[in-house]
C-alpha positions in Angstrom: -54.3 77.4 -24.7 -54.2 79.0 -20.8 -51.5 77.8 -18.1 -53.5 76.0 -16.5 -55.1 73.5 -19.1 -51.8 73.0 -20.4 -50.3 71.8 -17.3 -53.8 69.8 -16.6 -52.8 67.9 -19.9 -49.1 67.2 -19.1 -50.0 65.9 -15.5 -52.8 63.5 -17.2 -50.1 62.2 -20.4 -48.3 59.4 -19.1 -45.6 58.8 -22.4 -42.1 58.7 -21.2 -42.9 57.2 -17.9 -41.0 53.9 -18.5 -37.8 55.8 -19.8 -37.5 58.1 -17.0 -37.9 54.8 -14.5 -35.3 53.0 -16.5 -32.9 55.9 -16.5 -33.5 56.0 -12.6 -32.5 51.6 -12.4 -29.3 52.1 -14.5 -28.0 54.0 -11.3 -28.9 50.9 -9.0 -27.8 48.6 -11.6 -24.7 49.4 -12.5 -23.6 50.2 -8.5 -25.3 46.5 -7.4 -22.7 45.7 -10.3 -20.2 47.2 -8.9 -20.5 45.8 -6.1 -20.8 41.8 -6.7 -17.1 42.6 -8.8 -15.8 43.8 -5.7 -17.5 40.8 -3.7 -15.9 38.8 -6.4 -12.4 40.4 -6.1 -12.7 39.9 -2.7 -13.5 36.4 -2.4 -10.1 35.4 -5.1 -7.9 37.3 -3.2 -8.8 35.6 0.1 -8.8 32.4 -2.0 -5.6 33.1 -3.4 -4.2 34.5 0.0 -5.2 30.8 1.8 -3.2 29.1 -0.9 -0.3 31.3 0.3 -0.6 31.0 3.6 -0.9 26.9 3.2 2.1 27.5 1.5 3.5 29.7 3.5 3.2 27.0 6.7 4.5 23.9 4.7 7.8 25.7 3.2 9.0 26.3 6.5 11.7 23.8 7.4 12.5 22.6 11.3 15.6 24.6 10.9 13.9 27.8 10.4 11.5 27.4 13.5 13.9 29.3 16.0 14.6 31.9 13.3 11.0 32.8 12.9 11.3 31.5 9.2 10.4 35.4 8.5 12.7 35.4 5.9 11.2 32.1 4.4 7.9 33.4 4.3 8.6 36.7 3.0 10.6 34.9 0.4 7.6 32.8 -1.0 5.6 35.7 -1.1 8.5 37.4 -3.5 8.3 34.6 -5.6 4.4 34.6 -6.1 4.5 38.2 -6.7 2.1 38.9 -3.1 4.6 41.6 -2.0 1.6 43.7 -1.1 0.6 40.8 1.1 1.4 41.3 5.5 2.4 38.5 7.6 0.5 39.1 10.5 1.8 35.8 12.6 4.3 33.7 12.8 3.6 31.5 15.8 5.4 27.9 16.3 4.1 25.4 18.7 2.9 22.0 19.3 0.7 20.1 17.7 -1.3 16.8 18.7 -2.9 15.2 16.8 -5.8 13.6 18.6 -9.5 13.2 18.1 -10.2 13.4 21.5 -9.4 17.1 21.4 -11.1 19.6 20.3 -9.8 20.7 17.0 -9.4 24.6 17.7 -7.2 23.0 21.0 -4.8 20.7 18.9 -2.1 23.6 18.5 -0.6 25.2 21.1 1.8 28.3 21.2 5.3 26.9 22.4 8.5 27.9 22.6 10.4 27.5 18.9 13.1 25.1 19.5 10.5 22.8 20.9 8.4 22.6 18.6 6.8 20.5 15.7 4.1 22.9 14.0 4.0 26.4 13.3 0.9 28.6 12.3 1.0 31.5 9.9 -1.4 33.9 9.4 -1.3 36.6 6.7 -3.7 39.6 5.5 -4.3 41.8 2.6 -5.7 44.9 1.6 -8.1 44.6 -2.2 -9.1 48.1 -3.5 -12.5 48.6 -4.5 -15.0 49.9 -6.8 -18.2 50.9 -5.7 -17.7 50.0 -2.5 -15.4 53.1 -1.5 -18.6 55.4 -1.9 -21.2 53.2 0.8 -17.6 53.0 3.0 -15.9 55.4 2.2 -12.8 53.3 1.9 -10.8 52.6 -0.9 -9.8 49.2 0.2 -10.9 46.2 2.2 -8.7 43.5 4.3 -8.9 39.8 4.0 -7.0 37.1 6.2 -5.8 33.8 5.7 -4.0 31.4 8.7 -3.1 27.6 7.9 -1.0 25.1 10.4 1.4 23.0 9.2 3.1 20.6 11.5 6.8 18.5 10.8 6.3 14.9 11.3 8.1 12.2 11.2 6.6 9.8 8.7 7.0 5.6 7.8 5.3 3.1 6.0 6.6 -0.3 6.5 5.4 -4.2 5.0 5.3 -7.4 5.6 5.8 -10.5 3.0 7.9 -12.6 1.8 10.9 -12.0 -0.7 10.5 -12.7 -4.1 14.1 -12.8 -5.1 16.2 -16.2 -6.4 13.2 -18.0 -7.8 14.5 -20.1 -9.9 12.8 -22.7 -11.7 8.7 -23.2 -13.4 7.4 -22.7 -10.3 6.6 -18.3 -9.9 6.0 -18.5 -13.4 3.3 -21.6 -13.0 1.6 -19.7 -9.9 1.7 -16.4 -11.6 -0.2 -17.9 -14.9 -2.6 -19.7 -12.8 -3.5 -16.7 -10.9 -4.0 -14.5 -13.8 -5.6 -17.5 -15.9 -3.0 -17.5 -18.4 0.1 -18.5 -19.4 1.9 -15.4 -18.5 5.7 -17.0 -19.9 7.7 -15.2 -17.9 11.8 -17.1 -18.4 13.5 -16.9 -14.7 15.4 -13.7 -15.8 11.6 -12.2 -16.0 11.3 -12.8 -12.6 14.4 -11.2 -11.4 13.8 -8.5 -13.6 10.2 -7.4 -11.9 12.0 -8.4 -8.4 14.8 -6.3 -9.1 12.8 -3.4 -9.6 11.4 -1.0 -7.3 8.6 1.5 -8.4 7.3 4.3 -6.4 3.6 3.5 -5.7 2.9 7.5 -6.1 4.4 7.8 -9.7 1.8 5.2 -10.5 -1.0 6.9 -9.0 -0.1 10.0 -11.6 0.0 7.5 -14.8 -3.5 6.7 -13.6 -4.8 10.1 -12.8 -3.3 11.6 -16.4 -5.2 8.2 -17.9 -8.7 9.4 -16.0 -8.7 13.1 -16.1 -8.1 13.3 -12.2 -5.0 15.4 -12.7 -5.1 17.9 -10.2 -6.5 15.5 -7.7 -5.4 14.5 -4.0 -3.3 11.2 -4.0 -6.8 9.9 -1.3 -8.9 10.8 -4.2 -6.8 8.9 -7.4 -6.0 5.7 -4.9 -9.8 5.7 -4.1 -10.4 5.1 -7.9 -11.0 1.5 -9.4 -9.2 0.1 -11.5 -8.6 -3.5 -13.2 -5.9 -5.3 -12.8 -4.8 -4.5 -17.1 -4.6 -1.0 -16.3 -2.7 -1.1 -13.2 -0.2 -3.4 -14.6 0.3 -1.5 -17.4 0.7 1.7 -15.9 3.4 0.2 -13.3 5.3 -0.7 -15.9 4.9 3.3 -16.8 5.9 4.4 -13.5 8.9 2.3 -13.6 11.2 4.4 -16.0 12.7 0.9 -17.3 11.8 -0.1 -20.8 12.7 -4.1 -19.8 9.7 -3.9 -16.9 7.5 -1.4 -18.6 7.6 -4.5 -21.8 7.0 -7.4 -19.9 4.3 -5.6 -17.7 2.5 -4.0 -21.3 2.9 -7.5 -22.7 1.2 -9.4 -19.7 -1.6 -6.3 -19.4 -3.0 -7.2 -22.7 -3.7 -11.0 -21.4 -4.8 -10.6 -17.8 -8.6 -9.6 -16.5 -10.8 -9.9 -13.5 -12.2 -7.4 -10.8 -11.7 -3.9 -9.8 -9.6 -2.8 -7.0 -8.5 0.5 -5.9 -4.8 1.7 -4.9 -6.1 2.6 -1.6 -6.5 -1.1 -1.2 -2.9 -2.0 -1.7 -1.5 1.3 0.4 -3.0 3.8 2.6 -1.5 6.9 1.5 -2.4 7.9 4.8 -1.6 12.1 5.7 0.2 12.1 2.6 -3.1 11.7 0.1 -4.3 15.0 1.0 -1.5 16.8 -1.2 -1.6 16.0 -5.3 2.5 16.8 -5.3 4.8 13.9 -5.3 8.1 14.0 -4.0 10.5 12.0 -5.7 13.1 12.4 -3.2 10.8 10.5 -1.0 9.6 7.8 -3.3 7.4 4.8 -1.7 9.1 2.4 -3.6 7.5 -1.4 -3.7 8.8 -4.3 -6.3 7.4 -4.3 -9.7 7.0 -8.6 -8.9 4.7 -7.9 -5.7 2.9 -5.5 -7.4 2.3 -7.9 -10.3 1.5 -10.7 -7.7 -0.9 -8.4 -5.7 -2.6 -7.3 -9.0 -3.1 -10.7 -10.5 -4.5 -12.0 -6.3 -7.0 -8.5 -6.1 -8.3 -9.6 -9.6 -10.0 -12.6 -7.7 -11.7 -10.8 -5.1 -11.2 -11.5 -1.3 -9.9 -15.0 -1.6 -7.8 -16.0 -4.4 -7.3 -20.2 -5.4 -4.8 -21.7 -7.8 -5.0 -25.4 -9.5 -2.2 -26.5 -11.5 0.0 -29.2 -12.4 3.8 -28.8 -12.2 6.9 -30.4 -14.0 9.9 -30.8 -11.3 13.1 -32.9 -11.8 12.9 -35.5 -9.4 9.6 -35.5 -9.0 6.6 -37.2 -11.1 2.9 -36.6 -11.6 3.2 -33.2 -9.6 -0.2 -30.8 -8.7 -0.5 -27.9 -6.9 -3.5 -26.2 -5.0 -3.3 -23.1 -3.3 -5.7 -20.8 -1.7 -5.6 -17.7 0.3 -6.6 -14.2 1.5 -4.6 -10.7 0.2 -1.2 -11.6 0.9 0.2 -8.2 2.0 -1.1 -5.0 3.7 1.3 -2.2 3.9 0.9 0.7 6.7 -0.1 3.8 5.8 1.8 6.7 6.2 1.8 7.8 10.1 3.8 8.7 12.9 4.4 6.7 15.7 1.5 7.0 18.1 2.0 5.7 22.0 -0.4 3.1 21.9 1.3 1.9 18.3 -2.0 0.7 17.6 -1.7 0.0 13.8 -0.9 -3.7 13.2 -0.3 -5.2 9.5 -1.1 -8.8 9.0 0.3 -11.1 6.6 -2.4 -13.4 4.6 -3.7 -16.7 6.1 -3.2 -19.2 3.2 -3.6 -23.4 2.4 -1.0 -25.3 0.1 -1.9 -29.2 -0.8 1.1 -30.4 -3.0 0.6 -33.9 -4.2 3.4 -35.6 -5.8 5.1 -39.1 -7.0 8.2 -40.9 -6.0 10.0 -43.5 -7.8 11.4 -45.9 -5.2 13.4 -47.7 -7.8 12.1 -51.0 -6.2 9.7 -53.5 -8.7 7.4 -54.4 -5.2 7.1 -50.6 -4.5 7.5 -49.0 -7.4 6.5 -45.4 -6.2 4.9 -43.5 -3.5 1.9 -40.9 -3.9 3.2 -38.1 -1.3 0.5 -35.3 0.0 1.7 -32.4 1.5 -0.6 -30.3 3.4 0.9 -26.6 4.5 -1.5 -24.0 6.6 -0.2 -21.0 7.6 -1.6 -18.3 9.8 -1.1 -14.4 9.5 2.0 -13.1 10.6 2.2 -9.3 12.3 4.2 -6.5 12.2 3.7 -3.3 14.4 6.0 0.2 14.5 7.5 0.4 17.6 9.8 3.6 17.3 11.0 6.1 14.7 13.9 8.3 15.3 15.2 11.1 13.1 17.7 12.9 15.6 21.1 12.7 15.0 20.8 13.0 11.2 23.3 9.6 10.4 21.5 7.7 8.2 23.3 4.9 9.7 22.1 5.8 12.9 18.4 6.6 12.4 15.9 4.5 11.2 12.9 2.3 12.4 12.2 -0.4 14.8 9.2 -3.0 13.9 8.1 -5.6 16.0 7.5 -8.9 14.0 5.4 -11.9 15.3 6.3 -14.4 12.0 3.4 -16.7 10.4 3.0 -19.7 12.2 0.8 -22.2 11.3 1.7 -26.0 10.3 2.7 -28.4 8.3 1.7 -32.1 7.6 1.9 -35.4 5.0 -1.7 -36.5 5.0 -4.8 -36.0 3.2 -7.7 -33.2 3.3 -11.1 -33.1 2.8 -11.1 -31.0 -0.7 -14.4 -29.8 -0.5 -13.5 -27.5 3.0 -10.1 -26.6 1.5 -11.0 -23.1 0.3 -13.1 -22.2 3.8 -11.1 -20.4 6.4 -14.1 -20.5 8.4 -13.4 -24.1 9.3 -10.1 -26.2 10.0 -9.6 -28.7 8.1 -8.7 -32.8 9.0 -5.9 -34.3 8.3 -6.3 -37.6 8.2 -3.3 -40.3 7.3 -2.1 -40.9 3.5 -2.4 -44.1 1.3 0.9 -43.2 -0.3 0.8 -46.8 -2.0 -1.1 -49.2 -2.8 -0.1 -53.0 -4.8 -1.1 -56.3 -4.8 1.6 -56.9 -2.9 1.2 -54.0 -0.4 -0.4 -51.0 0.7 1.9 -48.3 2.3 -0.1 -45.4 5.1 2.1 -42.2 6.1 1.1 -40.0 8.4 3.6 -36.6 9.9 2.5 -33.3 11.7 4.8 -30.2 12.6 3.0 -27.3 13.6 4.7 -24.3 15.0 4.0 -22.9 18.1 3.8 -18.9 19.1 6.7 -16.9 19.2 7.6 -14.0 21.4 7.2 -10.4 19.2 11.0 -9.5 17.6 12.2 -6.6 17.0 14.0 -5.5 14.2 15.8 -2.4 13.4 16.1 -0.6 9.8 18.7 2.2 9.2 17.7 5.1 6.8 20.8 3.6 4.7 19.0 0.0 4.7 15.6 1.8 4.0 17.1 3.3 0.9 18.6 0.4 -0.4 14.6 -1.8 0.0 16.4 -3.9 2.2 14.1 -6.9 3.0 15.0 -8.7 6.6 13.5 -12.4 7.7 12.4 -13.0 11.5 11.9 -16.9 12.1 10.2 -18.3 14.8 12.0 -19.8 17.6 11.1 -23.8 16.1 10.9 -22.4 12.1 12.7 -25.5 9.7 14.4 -24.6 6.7 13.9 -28.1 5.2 10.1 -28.2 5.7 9.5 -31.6 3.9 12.9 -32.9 5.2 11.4 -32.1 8.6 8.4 -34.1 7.4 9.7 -36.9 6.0 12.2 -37.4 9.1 9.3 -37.7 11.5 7.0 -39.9 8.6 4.6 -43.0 10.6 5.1 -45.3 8.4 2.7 -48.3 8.3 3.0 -51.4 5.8 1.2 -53.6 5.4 1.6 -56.8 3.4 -1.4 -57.7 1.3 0.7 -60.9 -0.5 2.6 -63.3 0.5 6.7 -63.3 0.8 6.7 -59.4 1.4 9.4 -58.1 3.6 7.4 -55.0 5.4 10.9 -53.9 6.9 12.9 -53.4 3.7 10.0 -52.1 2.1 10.1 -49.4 5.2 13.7 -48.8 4.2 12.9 -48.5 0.8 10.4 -45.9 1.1 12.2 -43.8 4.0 14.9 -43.6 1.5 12.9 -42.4 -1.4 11.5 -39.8 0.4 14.8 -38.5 1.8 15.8 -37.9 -1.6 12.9 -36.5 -3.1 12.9 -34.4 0.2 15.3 -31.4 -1.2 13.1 -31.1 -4.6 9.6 -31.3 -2.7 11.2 -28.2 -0.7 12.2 -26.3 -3.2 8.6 -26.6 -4.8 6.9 -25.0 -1.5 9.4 -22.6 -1.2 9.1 -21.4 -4.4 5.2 -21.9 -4.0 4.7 -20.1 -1.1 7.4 -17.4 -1.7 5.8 -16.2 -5.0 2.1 -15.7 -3.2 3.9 -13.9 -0.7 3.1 -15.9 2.0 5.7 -18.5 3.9 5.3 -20.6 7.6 7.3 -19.7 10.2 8.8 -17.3 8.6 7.6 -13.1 7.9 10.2 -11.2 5.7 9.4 -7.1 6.8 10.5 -4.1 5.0 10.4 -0.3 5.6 9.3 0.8 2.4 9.9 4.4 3.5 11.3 6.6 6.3 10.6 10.9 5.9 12.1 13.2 8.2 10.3 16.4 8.9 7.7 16.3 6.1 5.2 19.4 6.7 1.3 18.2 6.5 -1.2 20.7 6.4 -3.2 20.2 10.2 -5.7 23.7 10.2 
């Protein structure tokens, strides 16, 4: 066969084509490889290089601002074996935080031992593959800055106490909130009331319990949860086999709705990290967290019926209704216009009892006590963290106590559980014979009182040290106070009645029933966390220079 038809034949045979074109894509193929590793090497070294630098900004202390905190830096990046890693910048400054501005503009460069925030900014060099052959560089540099500024931090409450309960009573409200006879003996109560619990060791029994481990503390206190589950896992938290019992045993008898943590506290600046400190423990009592849990169970408003045995006393009921009955501040630092105000719950008592007179024409008296009480405030009005005493700093709230008042007379039952509308008091049949009938009628209400400031040392702080502001005309015998103003009208219905000994007679039962009557409203009120006249504040926390990750 010639040259020429051989070569005809080749050009028209088309076998091999495919493996020759393939050969030709491995080339492209294995360098576009190439190159999304390096793309990929890239991108976890600038995401690992960001988690240093956020680190980086939050190790550094206040005392290593006018040092540069060089050595601090360097030393983190030691530790996380980065030694290849540059710190480019180590700028300190001041930091606002304000919505108004712009945030690029919320730090500011500022001279060192002025300031409250410092920004770091780092870089790195990543070798790469195929990349060195298109750039002819055998490395490429990635950069990370973060902004971490020192605050000043507090979260403060407002209540009541829950300690020296003695008595049914907190053990009768208790079961009628959670719907069940939660038998809790009076050294049950002083053992929850005794016992403080940091709110953020029970937001990691939760997240361990639903797989959120790893999580913000915003995003495991946004979670719901019902009232079971959060009892049980305070009792958890609370590192004491005695709580962590009674709360288990009550969790396996109580139900009702949902609520979240976030609900109870704000974490506030804090929920953005998934680190708790336990140096710096929010600590609240295992009793108010019980009391909240069993009151968020029943939605927004929460009601109470019971009856009650009380020496003294006979035939004794108790209704109660009322909103959430404590709201606790997020964590925050003290802004100028100290715009964030926490109100204690708005609530209704009726307490209806009997009173032997010891008398045959009067035998008893039918008493109705009527107690409204109106939310009580409580605002941050400095934080100082200077001299370093902890007998020295501290916190100053202002407090505005519940006011509200007080009465003997009947109300209409169908409005009592609508705080929409006030309810009328009219005058009380407190007896009625064939001989007699006996009308009562008594009103204290409690005017405004001028906001009061109290101030918490970091030592008191520590120790959960509760303190009560009173209003200027608060009573401490609230039925005594009652009962000495009573209008008492009687009016014979027989013949050879003496209406002024009978007066006699009743003014002196009621004096003494007066002290027992008390001590059931006390108790009452004091275990829904609600009291009139009276707002019992707290500083559940005070954190000096905690670093928060702002940019």
């Amino acid at each position: 066969m010639c040259p020429i038809t051989l070569l005809q034949r080749l050009r028209r045979d088309e076998a091999g084509v495919s493996t020759i074109l393939l050969a030709a894509s491995f080339t492209a193929l294995i360098g576009s490889s190439a190159f999304a590793i390096d793309l990929g090497s890239m991108y976890l070294a600038q995401r690992k290089l960001q988690g240093l630098a956020d680190s980086a900004a939050m190790s550094i202390g206040e005392e290593d601002f006018a040092g540069g905190a060089g050595a601090s830096v360097h030393s983190l990046l030691v530790k996380n074996g980065s030694e290849d890693a540059r710190v480019v910048n180590l700028i300190p400054g001041q930091y606002t935080a304000d919505p108004a501005i712009v945030p690029a503009q919320r730090f500011q460069p500022g001279a060192a031992q002025s300031a409250n925030a410092m920004k770091v900014a780092l870089e790195q060099d990543v070798p790469l593959t195929f990349g060195a052959f298109i750039t002819g560089n055998h490395t490429a540099r990635v950069h990370a800055e973060a902004i971490a500024s020192r605050r000043n931090l507090a979260a403060f409450s407002i209540g009541t106490r829950l300690t020296n309960l003695g008595g049914n009573v907190p053990n009768a409200v208790l079961s009628a909130l959670a719907g069940t006879n939660l038998n809790f003996a009076v050294t049950d109560i002083a053992t929850l009331s005794g016992s403080t619990i940091d709110i953020f060791a029970v937001a990691d029994v939760i997240a361990a319990r639903k797989g959120l481990t790893g999580k913000t503390y915003a995003e495991i206190f946004a979670q719901e949860i019902d009232p079971a589950d959060f009892l049980d896992a305070v009792g958890k938290a609370s590192g004491d086999g005695d709580v962590a019992n009674l709360l288990g045993g009550i969790a396996t008898q109580v139900s009702g709705s949902s609520f979240s943590l976030s609900q109870l506290v704000d974490p506030g600046v804090l929920g953005r990290t998934d680190m708790r400190d336990p140096r710096n423990p929010l600590a609240l009592d295992a009793l108010s967290l019980t009391r909240l849990a069993l009151q968020m169970g029943q939605g927004t408003y929460w009601n109470i019926s019971l009856g009650l045995t009380v020496p003294g006393l006979t035939g004794t009921t108790l209704q109660m209704t009322g909103t959430n009955s404590s709201q606790h501040s997020p964590m925050m630092t003290i802004t100028a216009a100290n715009d964030v105000i926490l109100r204690s719950a708005s609530s209704r008592l009726y307490l209806v009892t009997t009173v032997a007179t010891g008398n045959l024409a009067l035998a008893s008296l039918k008493v109705p006590v009527y107690v409204e009480t109106a939310p009580g405030e409580a605002r941050m009005l400095a934080l100082s963290c200077a001299s370093g005493d902890p007998d020295v700093d501290g916190v100053t709230l202002g407090v505005k106590p519940s006011i509200g008042n007080a009465a003997i007379g009947t109300v209409e039952q169908a409005k009592f559980a609508d705080f929409s509308a006030s309810l009328v008091i009219s005058p009380a049949e407190l007896a009625k014979t064939a001989l007699v009938k006996v009308q009562g009628s008594a009103l204290l209400s409690l005017g405004g009182n001028a906001e009061q400031q109290e101030f918490f040392t970091k030592t008191e702080i520590a120790d959960h040290a509760v303190k009560s502001v009173f209003t200027s005309d608060a009573v401490s015998a609230l039925a005594g106070s009652l009962i000495k103003t009573v209008n008492l009208t009687i009016t014979a219905l027989g013949l050879g009645v003496n209406a002024s000994a009978l007066s006699k007679t009743a003014g002196s039962a009621l004096s003494l029933a007066a002290p027992a009557i008390d001590g059931v409203l006390t108790s009452a009120m004091r275990t829904t966390g609600v009291g009139l006249g009276v707002s019992d504040v707290a500083v559940d926390r005070l954190s000096c220079g905690i670093p928060v990750l702002v940019g």
